[in-house]
C-alpha positions in Angstrom: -13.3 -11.4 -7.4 -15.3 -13.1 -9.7 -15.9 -10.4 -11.6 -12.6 -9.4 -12.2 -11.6 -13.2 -12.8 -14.0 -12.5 -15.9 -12.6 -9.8 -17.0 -9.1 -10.7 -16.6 -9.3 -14.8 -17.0 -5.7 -15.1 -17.2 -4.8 -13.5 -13.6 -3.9 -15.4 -10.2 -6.2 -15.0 -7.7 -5.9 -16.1 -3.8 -8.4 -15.8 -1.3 -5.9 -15.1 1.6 -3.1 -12.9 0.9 -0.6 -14.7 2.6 -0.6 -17.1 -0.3 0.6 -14.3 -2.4 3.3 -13.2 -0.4 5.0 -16.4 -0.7 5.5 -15.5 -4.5 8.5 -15.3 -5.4 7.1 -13.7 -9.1 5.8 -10.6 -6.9 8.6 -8.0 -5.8 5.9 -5.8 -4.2 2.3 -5.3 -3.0 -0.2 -2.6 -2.7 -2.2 -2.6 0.5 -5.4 -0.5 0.3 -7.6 -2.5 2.9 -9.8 -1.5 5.7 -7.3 0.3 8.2 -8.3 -2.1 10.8 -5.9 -4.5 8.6 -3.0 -2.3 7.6 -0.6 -3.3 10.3 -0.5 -6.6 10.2 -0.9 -7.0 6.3 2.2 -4.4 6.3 4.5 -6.8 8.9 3.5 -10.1 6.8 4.7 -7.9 3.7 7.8 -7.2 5.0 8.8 -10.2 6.3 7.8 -11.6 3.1 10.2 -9.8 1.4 8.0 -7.2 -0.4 8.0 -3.9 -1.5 5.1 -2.0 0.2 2.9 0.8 -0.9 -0.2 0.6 1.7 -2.5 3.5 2.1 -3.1 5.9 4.2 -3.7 6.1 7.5 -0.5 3.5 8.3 -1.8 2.1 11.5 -4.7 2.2 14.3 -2.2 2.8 16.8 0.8 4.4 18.1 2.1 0.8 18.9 1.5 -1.0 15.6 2.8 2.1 14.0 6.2 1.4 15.5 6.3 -2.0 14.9 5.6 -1.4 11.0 8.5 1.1 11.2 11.2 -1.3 13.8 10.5 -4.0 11.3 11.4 -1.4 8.1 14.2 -0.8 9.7 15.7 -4.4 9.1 14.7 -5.0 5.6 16.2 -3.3 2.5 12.5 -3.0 1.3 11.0 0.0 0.0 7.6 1.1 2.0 5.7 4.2 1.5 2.2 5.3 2.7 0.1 7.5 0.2 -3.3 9.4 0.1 -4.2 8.4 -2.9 -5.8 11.6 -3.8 -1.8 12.6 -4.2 -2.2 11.1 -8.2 -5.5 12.6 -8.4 -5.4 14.8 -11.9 -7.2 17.8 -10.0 -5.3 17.4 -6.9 -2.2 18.1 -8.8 -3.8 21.1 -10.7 -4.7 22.4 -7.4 -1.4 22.0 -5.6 0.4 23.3 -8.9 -1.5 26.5 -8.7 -1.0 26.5 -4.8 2.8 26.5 -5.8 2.2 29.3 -8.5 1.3 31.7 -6.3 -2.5 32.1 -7.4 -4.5 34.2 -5.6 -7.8 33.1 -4.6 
């Protein structure tokens, strides 16, 4: 943190997230924590009011993934889960020539 405090003086920093979330500058977050803290990071997002874009895998569990989802369902927020590979310049060269038809 300090490190990128240097780099970028001029930028907020919290050291618990939850402090963020009450922003009302911030219309959305990007979760890309351990997985063991996806779910609940993902619920106090929502509730906040945030857009969420949290990587991959969504949940440990079968349960927490259906809370994350019930509580989806009663926001207007937007929340996607991403490999973040997907943007990867030679991922998308690979799936492009996947979709070409080339031939191994």
């Amino acid at each position: 943190m300090r490190k990128a405090l240097e780099l970028y003086p001029n930028a907020k920093s919290y050291s618990d997230y939850r402090r963020l979330l009450e922003s009302k500058e911030i219309d959305g977050v990007i979760i890309a924590t351990p997985l063991n803290m996806h779910a609940q990071m993902v619920l106090n997002a929502l509730s906040a009011g945030k857009h969420v874009f949290c990587e991959k895998a969504m949940a440990r569990t079968l349960n927490e993934c259906k809370s994350i989802y019930n509580a989806y369902l009663h926001t207007d927020n937007v929340l996607y889960f991403c490999m973040q590979r997907m943007y990867d310049e030679k991922y998308i060269k690979a799936m492009q020539m996947v979709h070409s038809g080339f031939n191994w």
